[in-house]
mmCIF file of the N, C-alpha and C atoms, coordinates in Angstrom:
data_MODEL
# 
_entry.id   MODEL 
# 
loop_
_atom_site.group_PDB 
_atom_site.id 
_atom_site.type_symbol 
_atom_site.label_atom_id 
_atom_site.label_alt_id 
_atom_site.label_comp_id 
_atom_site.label_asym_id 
_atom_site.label_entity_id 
_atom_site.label_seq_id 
_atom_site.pdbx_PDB_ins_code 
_atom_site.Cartn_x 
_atom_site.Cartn_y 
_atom_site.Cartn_z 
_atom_site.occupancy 
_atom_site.B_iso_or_equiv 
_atom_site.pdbx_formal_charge 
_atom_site.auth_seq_id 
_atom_site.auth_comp_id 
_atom_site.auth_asym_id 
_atom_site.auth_atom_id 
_atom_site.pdbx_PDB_model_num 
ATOM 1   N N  . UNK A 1 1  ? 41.309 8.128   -15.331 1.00 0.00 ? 1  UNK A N  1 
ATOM 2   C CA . UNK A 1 1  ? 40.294 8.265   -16.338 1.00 0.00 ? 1  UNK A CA 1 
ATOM 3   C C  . UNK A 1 1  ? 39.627 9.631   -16.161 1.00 0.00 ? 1  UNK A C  1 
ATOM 4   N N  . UNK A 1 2  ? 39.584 10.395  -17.229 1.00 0.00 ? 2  UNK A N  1 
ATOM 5   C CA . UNK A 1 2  ? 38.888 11.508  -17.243 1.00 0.00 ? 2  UNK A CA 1 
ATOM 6   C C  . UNK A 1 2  ? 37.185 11.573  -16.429 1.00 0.00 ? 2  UNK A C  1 
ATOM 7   N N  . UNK A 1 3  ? 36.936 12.482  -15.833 1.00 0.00 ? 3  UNK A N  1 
ATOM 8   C CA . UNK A 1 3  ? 35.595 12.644  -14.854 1.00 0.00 ? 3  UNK A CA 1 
ATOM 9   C C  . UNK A 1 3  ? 34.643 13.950  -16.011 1.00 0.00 ? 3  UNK A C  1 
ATOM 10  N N  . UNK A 1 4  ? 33.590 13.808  -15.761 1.00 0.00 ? 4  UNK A N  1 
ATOM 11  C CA . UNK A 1 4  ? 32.693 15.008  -15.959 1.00 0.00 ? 4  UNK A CA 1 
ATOM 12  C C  . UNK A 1 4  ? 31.660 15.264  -15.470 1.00 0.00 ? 4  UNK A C  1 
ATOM 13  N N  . UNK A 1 5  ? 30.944 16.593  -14.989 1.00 0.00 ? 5  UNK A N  1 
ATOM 14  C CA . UNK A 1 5  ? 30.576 16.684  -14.103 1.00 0.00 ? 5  UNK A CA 1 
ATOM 15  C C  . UNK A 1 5  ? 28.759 16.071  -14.418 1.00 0.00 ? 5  UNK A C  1 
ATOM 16  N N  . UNK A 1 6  ? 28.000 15.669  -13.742 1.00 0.00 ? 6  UNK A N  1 
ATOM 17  C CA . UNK A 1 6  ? 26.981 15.074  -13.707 1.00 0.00 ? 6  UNK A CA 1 
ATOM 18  C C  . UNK A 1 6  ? 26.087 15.294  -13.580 1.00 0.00 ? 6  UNK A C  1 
ATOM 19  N N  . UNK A 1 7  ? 25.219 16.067  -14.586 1.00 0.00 ? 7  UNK A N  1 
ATOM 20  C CA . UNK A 1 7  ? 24.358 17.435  -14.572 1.00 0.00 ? 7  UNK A CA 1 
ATOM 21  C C  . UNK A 1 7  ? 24.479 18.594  -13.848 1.00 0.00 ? 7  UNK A C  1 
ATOM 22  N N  . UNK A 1 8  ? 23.288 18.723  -12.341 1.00 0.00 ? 8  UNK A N  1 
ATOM 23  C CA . UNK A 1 8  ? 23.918 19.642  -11.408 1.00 0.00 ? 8  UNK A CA 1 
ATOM 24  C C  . UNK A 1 8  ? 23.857 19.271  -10.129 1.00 0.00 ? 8  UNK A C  1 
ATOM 25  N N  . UNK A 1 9  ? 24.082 17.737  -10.379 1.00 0.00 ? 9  UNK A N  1 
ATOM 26  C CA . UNK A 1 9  ? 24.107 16.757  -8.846  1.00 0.00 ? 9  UNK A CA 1 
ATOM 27  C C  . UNK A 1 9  ? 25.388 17.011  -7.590  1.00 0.00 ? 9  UNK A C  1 
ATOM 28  N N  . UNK A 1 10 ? 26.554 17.898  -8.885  1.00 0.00 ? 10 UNK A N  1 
ATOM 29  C CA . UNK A 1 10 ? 27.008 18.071  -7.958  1.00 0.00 ? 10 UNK A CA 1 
ATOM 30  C C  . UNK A 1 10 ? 28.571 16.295  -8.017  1.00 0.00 ? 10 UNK A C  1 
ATOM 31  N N  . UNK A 1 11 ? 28.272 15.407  -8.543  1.00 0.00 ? 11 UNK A N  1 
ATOM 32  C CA . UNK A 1 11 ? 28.920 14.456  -9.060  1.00 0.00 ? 11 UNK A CA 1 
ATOM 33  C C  . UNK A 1 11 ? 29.488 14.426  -10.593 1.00 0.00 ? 11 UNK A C  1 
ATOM 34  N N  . UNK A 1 12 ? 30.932 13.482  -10.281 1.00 0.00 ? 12 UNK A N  1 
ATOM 35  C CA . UNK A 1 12 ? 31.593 13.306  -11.423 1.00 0.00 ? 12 UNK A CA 1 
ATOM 36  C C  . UNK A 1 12 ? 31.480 11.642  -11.921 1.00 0.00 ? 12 UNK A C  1 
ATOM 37  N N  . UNK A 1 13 ? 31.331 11.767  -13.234 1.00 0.00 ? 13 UNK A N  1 
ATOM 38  C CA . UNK A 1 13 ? 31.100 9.852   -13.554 1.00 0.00 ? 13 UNK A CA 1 
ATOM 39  C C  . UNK A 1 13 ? 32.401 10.118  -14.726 1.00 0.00 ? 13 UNK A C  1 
ATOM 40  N N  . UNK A 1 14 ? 32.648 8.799   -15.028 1.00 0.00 ? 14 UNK A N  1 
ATOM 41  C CA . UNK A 1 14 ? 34.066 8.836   -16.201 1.00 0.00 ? 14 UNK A CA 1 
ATOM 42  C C  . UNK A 1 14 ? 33.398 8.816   -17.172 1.00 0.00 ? 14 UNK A C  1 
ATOM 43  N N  . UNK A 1 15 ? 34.147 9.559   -18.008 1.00 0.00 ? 15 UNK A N  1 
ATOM 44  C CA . UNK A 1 15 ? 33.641 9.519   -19.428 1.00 0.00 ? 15 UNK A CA 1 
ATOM 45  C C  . UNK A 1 15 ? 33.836 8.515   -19.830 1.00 0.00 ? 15 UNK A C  1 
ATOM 46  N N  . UNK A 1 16 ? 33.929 7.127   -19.302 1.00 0.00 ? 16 UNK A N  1 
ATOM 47  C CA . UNK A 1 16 ? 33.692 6.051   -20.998 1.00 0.00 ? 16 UNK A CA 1 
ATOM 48  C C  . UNK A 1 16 ? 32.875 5.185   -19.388 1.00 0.00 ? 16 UNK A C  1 
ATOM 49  N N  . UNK A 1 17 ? 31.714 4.600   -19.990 1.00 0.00 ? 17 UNK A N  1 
ATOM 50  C CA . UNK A 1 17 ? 30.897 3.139   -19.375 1.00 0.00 ? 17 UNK A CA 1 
ATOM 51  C C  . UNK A 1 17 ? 31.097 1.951   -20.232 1.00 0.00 ? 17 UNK A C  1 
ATOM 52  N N  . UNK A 1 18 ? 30.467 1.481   -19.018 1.00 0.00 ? 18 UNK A N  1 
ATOM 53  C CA . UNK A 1 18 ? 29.819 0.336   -20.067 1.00 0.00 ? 18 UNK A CA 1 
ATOM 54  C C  . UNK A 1 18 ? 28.690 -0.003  -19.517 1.00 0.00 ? 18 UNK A C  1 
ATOM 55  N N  . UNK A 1 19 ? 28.206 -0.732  -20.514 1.00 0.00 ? 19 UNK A N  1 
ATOM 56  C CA . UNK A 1 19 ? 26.910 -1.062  -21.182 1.00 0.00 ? 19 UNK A CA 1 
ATOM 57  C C  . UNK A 1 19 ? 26.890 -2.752  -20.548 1.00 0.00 ? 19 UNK A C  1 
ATOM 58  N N  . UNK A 1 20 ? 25.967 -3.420  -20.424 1.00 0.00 ? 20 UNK A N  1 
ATOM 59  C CA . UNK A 1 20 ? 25.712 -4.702  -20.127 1.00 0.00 ? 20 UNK A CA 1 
ATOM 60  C C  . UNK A 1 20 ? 25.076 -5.666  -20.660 1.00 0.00 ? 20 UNK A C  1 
ATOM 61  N N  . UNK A 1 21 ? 24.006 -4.781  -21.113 1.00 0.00 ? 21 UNK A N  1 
ATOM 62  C CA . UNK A 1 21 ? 22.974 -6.040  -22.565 1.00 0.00 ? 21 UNK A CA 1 
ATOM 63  C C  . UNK A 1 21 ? 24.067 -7.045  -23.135 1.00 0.00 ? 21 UNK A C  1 
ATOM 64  N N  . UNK A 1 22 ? 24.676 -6.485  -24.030 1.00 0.00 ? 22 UNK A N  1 
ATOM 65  C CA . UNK A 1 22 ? 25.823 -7.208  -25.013 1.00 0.00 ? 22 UNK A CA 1 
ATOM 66  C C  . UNK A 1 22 ? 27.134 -7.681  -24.563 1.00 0.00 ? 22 UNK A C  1 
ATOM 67  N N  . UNK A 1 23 ? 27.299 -7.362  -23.210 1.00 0.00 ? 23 UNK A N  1 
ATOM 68  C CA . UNK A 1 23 ? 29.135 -7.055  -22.632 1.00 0.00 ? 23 UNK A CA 1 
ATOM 69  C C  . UNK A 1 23 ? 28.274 -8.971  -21.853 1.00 0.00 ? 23 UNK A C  1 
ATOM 70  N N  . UNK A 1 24 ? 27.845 -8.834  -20.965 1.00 0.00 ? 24 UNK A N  1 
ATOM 71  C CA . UNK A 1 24 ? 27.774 -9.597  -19.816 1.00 0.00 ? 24 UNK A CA 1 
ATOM 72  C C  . UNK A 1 24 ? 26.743 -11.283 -19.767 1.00 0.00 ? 24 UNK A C  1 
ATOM 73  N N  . UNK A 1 25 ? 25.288 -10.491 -20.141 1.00 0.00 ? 25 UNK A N  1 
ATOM 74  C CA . UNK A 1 25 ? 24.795 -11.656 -20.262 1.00 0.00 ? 25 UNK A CA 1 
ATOM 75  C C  . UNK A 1 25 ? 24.762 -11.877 -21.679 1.00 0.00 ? 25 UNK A C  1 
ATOM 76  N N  . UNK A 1 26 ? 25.831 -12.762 -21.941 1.00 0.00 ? 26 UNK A N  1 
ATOM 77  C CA . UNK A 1 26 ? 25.857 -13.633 -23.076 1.00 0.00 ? 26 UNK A CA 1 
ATOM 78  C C  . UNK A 1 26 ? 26.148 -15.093 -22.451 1.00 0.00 ? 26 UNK A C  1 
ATOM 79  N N  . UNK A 1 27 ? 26.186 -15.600 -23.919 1.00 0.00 ? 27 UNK A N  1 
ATOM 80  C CA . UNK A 1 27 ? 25.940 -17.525 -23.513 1.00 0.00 ? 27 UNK A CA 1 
ATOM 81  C C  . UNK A 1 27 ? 27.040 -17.861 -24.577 1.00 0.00 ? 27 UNK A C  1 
ATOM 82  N N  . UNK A 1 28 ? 27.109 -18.869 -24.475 1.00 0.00 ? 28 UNK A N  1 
ATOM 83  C CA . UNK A 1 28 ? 28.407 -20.147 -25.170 1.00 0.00 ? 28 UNK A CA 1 
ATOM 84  C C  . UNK A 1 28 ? 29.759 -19.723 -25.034 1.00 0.00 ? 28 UNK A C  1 
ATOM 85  N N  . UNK A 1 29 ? 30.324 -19.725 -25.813 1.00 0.00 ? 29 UNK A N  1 
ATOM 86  C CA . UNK A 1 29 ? 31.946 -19.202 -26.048 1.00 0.00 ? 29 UNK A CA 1 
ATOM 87  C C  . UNK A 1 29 ? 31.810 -17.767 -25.472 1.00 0.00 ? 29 UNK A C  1 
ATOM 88  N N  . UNK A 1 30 ? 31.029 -17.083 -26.115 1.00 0.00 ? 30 UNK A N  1 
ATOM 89  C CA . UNK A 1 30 ? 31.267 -16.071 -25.608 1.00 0.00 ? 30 UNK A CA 1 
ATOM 90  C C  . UNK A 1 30 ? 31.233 -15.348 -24.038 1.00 0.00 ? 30 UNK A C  1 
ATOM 91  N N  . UNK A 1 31 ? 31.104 -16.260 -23.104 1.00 0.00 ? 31 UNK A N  1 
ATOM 92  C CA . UNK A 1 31 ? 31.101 -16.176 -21.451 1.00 0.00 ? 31 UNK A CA 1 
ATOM 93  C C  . UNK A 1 31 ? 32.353 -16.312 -20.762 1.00 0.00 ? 31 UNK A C  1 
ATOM 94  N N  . UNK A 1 32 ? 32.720 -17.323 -21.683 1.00 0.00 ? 32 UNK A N  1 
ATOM 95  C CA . UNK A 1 32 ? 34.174 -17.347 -21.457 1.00 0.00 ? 32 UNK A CA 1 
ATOM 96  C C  . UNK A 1 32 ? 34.802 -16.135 -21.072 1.00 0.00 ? 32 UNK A C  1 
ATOM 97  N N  . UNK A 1 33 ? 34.682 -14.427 -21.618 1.00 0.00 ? 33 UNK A N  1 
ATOM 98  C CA . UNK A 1 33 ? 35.410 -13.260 -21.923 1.00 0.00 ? 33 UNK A CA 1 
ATOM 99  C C  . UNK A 1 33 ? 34.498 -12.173 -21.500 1.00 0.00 ? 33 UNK A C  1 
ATOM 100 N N  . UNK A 1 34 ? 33.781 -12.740 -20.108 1.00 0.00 ? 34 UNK A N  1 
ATOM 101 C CA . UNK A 1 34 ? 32.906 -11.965 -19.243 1.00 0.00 ? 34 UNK A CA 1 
ATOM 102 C C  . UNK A 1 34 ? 34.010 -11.173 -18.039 1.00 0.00 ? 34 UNK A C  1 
ATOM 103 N N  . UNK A 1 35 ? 34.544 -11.834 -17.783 1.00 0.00 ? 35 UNK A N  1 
ATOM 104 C CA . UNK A 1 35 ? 34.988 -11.101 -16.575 1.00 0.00 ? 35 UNK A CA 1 
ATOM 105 C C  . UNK A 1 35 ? 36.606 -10.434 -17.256 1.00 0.00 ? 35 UNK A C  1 
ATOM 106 N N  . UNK A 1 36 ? 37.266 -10.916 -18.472 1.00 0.00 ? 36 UNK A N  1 
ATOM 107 C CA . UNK A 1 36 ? 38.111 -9.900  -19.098 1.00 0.00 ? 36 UNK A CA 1 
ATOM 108 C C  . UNK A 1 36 ? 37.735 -8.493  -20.059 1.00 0.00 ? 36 UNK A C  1 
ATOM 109 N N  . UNK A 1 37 ? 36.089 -8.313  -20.200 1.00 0.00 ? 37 UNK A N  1 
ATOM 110 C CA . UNK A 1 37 ? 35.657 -7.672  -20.409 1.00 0.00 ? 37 UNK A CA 1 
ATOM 111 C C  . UNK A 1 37 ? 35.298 -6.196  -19.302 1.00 0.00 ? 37 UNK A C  1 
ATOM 112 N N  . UNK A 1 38 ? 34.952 -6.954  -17.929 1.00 0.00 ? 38 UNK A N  1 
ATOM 113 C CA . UNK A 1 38 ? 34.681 -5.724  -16.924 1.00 0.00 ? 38 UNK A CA 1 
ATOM 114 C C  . UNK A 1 38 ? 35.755 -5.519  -16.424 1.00 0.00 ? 38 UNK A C  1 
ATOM 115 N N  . UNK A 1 39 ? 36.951 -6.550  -16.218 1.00 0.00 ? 39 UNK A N  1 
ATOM 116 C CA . UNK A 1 39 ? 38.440 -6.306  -15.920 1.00 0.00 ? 39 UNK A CA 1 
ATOM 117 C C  . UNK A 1 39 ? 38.852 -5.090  -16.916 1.00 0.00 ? 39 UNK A C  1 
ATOM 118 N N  . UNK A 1 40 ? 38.754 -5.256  -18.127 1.00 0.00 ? 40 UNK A N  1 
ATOM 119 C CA . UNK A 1 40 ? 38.965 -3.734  -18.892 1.00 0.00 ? 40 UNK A CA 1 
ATOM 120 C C  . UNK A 1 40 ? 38.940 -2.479  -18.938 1.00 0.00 ? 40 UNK A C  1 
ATOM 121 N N  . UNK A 1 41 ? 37.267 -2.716  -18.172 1.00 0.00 ? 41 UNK A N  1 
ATOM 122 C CA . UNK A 1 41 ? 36.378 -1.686  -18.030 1.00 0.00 ? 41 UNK A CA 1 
ATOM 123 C C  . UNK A 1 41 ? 36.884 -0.692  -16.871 1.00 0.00 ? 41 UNK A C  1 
ATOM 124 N N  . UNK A 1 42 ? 37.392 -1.414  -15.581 1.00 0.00 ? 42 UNK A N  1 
ATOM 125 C CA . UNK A 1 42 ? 37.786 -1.250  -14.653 1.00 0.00 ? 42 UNK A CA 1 
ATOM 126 C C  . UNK A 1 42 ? 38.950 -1.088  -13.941 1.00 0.00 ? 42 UNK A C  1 
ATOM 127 N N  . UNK A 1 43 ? 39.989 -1.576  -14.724 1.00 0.00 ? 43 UNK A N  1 
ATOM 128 C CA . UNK A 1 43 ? 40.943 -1.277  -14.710 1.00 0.00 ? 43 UNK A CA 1 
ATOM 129 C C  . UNK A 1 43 ? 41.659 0.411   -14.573 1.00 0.00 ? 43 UNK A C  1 
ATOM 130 N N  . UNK A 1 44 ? 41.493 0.888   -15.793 1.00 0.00 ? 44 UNK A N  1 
ATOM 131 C CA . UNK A 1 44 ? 41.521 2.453   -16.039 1.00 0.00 ? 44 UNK A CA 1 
ATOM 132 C C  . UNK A 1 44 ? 40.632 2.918   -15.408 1.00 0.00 ? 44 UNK A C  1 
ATOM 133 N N  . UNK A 1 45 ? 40.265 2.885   -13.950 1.00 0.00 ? 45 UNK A N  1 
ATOM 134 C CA . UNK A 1 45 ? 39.512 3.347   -13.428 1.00 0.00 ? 45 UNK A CA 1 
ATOM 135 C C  . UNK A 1 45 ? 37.935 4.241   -13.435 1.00 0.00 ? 45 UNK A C  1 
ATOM 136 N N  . UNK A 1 46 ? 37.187 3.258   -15.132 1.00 0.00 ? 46 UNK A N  1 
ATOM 137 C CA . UNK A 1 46 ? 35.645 3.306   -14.975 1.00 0.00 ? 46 UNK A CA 1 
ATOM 138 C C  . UNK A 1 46 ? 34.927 3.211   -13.780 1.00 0.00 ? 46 UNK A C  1 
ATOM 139 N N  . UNK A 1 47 ? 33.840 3.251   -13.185 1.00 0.00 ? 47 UNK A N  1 
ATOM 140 C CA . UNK A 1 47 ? 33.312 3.081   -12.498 1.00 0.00 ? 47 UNK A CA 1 
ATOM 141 C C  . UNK A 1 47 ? 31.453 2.914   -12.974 1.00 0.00 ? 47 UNK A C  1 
ATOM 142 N N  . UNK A 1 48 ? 31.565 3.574   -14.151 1.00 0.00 ? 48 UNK A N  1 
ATOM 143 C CA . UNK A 1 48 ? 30.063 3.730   -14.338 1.00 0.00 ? 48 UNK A CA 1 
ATOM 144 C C  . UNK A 1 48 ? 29.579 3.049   -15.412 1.00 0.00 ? 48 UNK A C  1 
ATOM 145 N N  . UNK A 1 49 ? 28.711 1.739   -14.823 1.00 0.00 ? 49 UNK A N  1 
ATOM 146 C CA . UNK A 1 49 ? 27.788 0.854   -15.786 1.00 0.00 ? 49 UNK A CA 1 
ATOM 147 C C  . UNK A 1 49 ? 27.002 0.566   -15.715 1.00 0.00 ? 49 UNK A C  1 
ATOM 148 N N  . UNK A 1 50 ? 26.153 0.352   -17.153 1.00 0.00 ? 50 UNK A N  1 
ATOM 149 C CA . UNK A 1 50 ? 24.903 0.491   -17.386 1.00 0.00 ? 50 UNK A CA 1 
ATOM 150 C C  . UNK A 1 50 ? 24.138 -0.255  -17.391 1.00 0.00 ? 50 UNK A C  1 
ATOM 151 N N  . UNK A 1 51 ? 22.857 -0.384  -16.786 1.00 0.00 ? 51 UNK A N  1 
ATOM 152 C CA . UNK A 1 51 ? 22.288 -2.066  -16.554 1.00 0.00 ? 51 UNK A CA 1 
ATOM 153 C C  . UNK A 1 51 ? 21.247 -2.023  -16.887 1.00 0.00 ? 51 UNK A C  1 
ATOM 154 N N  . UNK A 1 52 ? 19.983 -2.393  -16.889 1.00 0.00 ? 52 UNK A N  1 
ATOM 155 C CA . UNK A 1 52 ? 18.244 -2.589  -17.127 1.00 0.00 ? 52 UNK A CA 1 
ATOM 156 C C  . UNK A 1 52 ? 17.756 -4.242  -16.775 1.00 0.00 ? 52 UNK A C  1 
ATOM 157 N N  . UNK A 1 53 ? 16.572 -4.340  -16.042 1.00 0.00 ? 53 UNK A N  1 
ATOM 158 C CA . UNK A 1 53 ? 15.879 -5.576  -16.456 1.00 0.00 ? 53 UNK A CA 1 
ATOM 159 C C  . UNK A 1 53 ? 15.577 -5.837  -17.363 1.00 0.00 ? 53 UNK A C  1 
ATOM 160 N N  . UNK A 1 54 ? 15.595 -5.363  -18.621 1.00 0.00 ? 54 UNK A N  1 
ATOM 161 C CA . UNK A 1 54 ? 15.322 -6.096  -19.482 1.00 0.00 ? 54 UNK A CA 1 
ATOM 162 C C  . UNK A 1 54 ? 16.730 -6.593  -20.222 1.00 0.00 ? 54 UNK A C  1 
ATOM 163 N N  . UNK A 1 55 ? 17.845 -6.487  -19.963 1.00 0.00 ? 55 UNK A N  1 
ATOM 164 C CA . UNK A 1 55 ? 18.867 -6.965  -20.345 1.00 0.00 ? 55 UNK A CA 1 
ATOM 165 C C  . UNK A 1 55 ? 19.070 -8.202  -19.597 1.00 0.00 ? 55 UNK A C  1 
ATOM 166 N N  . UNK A 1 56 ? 17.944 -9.281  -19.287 1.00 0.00 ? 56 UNK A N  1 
ATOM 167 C CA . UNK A 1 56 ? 18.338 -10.573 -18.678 1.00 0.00 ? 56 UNK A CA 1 
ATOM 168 C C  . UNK A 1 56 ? 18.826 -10.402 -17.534 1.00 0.00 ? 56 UNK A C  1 
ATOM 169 N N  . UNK A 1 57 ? 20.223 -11.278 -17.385 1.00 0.00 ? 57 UNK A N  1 
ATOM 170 C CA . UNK A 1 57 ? 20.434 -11.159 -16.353 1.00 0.00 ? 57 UNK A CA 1 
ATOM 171 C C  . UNK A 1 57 ? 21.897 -10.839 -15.452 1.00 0.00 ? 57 UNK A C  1 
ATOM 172 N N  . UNK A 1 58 ? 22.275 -9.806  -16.642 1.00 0.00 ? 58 UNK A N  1 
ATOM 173 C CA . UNK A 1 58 ? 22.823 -8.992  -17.034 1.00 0.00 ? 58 UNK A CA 1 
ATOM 174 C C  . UNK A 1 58 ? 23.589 -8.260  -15.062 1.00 0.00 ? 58 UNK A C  1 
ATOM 175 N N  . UNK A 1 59 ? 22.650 -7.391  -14.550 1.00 0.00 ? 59 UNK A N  1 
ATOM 176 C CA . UNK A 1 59 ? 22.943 -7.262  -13.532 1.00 0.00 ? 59 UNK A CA 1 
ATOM 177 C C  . UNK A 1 59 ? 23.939 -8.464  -12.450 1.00 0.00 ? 59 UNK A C  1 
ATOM 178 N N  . UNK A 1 60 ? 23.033 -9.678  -12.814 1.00 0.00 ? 60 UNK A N  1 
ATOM 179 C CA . UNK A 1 60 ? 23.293 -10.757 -11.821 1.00 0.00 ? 60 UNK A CA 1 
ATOM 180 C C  . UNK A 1 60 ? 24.777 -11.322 -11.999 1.00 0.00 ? 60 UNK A C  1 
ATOM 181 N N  . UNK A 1 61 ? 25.246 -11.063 -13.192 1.00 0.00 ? 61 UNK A N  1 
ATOM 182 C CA . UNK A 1 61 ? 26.326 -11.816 -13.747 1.00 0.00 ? 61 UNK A CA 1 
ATOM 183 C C  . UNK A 1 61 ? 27.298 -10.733 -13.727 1.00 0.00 ? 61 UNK A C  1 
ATOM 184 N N  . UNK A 1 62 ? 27.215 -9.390  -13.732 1.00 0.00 ? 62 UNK A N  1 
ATOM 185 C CA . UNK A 1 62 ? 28.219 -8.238  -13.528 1.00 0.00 ? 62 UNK A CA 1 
ATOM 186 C C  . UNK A 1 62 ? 28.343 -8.742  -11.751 1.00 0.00 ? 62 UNK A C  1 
ATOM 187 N N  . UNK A 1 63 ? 27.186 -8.485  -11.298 1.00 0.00 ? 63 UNK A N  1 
ATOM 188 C CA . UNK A 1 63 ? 27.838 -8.843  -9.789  1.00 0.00 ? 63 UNK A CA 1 
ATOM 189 C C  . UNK A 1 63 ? 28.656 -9.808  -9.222  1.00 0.00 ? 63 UNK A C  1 
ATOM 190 N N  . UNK A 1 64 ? 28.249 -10.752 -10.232 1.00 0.00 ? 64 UNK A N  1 
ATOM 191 C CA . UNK A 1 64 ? 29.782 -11.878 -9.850  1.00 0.00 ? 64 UNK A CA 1 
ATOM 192 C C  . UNK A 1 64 ? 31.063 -11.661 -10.075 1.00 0.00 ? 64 UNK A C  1 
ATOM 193 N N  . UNK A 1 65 ? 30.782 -11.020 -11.377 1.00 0.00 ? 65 UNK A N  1 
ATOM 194 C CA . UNK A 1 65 ? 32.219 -10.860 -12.074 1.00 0.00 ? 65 UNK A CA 1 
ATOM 195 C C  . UNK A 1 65 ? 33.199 -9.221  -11.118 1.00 0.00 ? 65 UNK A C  1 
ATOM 196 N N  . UNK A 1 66 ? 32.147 -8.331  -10.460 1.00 0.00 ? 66 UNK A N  1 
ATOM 197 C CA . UNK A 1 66 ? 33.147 -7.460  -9.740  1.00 0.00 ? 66 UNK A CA 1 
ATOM 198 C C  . UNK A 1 66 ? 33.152 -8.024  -8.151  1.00 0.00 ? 66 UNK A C  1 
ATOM 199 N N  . UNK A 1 67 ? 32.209 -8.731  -8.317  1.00 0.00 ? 67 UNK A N  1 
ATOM 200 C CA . UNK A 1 67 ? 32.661 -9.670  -6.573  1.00 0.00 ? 67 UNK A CA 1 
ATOM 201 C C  . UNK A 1 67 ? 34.005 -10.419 -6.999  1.00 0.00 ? 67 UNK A C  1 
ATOM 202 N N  . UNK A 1 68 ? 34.514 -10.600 -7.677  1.00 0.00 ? 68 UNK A N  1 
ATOM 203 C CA . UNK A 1 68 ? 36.166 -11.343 -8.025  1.00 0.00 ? 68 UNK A CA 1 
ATOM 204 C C  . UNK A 1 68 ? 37.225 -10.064 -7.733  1.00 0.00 ? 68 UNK A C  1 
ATOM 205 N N  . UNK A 1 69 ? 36.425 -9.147  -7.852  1.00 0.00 ? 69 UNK A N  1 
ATOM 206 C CA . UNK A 1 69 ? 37.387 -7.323  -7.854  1.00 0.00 ? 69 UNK A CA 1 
ATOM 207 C C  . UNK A 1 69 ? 37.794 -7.132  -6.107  1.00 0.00 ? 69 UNK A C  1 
ATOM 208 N N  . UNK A 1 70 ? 36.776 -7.248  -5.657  1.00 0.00 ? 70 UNK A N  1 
ATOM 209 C CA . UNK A 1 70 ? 36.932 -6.933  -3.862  1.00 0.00 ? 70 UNK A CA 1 
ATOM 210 C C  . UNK A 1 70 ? 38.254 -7.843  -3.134  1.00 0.00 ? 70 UNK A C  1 
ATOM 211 N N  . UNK A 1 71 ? 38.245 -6.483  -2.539  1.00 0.00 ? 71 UNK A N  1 
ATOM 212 C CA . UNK A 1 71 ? 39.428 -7.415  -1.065  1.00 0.00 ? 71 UNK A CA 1 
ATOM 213 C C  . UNK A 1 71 ? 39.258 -7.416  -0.405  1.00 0.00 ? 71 UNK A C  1 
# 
């Protein structure tokens, strides 16, 4: 995945993220297609996503879904 450089930190992040409000904490059917969503993301070697408290609980539920990623 393409890198660019990251103001003047001196770091590279990939050009495509994701976002979490809308990707992660969701409810009903749509939870079902939580963890083939960051599997996507991650695959092509993203690394950089976007989180806030006010996106629920958003954080809490990405961390499960890349705790399935580790070996």
């Amino acid at each position: 995945m393409e890198q660019r450089a990251f103001g003047k930190t001196g770091m590279s992040v990939p050009c495509v993220g994701m976002g979490t409000w809308q990707t992660v904490d969701v409810r009903g059917l749509l939870a079902e297609h939580r963890h083939r969503v960051t599997d996507a993301a991650f695959e092509p070697g993203s690394t950089f996503v976007e989180s806030s408290p006010p996106f629920g609980h958003a954080a809490q539920v990405l961390g499960r879904a890349l705790n399935r990623r580790r070996t």
